[in-house]
C-alpha positions as a printed Julia matrix, in Angstrom:
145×3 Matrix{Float64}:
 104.02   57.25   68.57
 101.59   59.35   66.87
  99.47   58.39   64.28
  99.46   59.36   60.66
  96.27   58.68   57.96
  95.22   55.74   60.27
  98.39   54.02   60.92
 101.48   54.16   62.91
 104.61   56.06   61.98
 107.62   54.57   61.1
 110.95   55.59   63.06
 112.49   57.11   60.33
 109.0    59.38   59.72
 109.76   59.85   63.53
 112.98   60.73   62.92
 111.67   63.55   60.11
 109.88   65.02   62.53
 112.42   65.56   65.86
 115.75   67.44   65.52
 119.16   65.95   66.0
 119.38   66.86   69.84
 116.11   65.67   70.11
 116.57   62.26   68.4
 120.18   61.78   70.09
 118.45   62.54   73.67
 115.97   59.71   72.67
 118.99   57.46   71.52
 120.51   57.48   74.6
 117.12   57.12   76.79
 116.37   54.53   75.04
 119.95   52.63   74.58
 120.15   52.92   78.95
 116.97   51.25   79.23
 117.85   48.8    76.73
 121.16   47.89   78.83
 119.63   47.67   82.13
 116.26   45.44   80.91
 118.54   43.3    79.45
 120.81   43.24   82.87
 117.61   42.58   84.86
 116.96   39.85   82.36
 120.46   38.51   82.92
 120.47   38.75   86.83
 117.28   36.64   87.02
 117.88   33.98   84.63
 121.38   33.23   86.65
 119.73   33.83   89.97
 117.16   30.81   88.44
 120.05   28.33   86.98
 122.26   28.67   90.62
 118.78   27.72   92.81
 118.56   24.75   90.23
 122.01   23.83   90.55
 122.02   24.07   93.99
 119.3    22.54   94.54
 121.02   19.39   92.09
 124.02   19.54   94.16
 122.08   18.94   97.82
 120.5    16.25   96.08
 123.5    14.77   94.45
 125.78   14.41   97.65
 123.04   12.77   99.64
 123.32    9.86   96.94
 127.02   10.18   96.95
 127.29    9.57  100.38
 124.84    6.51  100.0
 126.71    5.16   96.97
 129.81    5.6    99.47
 128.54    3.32  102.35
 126.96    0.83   99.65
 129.71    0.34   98.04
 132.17   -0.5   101.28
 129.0    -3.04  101.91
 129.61   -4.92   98.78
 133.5    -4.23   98.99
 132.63   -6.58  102.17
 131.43   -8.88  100.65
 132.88   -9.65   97.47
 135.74   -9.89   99.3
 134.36  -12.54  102.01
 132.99  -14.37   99.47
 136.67  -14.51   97.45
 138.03  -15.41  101.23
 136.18  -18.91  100.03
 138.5   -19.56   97.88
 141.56  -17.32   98.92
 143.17  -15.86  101.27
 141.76  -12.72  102.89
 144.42  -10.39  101.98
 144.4   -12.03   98.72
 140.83  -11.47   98.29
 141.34   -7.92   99.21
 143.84   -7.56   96.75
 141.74   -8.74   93.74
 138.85   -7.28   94.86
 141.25   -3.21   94.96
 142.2    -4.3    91.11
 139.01   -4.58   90.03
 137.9    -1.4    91.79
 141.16    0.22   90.56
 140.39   -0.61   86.22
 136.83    0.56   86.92
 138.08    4.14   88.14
 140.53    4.06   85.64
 137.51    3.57   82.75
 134.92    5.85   84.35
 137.03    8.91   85.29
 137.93    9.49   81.77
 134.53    9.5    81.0
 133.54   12.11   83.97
 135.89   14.06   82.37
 135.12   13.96   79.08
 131.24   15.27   80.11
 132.08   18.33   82.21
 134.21   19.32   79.4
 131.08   18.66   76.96
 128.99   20.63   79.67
 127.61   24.13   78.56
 129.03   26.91   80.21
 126.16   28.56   83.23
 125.63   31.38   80.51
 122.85   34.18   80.16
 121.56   32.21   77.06
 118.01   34.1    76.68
 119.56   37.44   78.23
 122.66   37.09   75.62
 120.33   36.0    72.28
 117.72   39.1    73.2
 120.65   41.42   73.22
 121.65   39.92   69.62
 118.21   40.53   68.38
 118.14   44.19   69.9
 121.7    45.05   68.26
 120.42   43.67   64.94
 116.96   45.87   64.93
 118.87   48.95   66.0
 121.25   48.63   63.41
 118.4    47.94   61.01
 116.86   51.12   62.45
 119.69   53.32   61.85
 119.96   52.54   58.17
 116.52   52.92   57.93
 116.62   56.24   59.39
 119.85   57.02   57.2
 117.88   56.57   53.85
């Protein structure tokens, strides 16, 4: 912007000093680069959050597959060692109930946190555009006065 007695002009002095064409051809320059910044922005903070969640999810089903085979090992043998006592098939029959209440407390829960989960939203792409809708609308009554 130029410069006026040693400081920077305000937009509306700006505004005094373009015409209407001139100011509306500015408007719109400005408003499309704006809109596609704030796209960029918005392409490369999801593009960020998927690697990371992909990454997560690699990570995650080599444990699940682990927890898998460990838990058929101690399956085994909770139910060998109940075969002390019991039958086999009885053994194997306790040994299902107890597996059976402990799905039937923790799936509620799993639930219950991906419906907590925040959405995979834009958050800095969505609170910049905010902040530029509030200064241009700040602008524009500045300029009206």
């Amino acid at each position: 912007m130029p410069l006026r007695r040693g400081h920077q002009t305000t937009v509306a002095e700006a505004a005094d000093e373009k015409s209407t064409p001139e100011l509306l051809r500015d408007l719109t320059t400005q408003v499309t680069t704006l809109v596609h910044e704030e796209v960029e922005l918005a392409k490369a903070e999801m593009s960020a959050k998927g690697k990371r969640i992909g990454e997560g999810l690699g990570l995650v089903s080599a444990v699940a597959v682990l927890c898998i085979l460990l838990l058929g090992c101690l399956v085994a043998a909770a139910i060998a060692a109940l075969s002390i006592v019991l039958t086999v098939w009885q053994a194997a029959l306790v040994v299902a109930g107890g597996l059976a209440v402990c799905a039937g407390i923790v799936g509620p829960m799993a639930i219950l946190e991906f419906r907590r989960s925040a959405p995979p939203v834009p958050e800095q792409a969505v609170a910049t555009s905010k902040e530029n809708i509030e200064w241009l609308k700040t602008q524009a009554r500045s300029a009206k006065r």
